[in-house]
N, C-alpha and C positions, 0 to 999 in steps of 0.2 A: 904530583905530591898531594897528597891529602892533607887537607889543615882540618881541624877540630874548634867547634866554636864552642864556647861554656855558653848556656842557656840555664837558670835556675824557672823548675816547675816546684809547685805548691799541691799534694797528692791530698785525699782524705787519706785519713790513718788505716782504715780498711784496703783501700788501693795498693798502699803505701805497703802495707805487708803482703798482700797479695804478689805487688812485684818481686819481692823479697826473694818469698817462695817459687813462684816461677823462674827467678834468675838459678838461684841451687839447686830447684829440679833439673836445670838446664847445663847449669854445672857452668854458670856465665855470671860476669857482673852484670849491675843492674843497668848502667848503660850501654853493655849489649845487647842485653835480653831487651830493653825499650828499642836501641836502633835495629835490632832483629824485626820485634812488632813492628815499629812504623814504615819498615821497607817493606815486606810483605803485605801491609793494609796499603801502602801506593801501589805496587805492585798489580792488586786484586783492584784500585782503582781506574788504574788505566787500562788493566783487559778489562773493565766493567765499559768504557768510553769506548772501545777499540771496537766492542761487540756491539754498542748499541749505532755505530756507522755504519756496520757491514749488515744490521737489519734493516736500517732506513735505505739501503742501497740494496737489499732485496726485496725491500716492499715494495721500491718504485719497481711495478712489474713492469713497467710501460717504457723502461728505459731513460735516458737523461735527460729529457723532457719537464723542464719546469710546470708543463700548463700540463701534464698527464696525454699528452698526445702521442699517438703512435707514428711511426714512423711513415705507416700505411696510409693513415687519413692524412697527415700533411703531402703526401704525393697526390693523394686521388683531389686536393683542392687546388691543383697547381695543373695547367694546359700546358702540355709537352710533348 
């Protein structure tokens, strides 16, 4: 079940009509047309989070290595 919480925001009057018109271009009330924007701007937040993991996880070219070590050099310092 979804619950609905009332939250009052305080808009500039520019804003404030702005949303207006964006809700009737959209053919939505204006608390659609806002929960519309703020799930798409999370949305575009967390694939922002998601990609910047999976660069930090291709720059370590070296692999899981905290200290940047290859897997290669810690065998060749080890007698086996």
């Amino acid at each position: 079940m979804n619950t609905s919480v009332r939250k009052i925001f305080v808009f500039d009057s520019q804003v404030a009509e702005h949303l207006e018109l964006l809700a009737k271009e959209q053919q939505m009330s204006m608390t659609a047309a806002l929960q519309d924007m703020i799930e798409q701007a999370y949305i575009q937040m967390d694939n922002r989070k998601k990609i910047a993991i999976a660069k930090s996880l291709i720059d370590n070219e070296r692999g899981i290595f905290g200290n940047k070590k290859s897997i290669q050099s810690i065998k060749a310092n080890y007698d086996v």
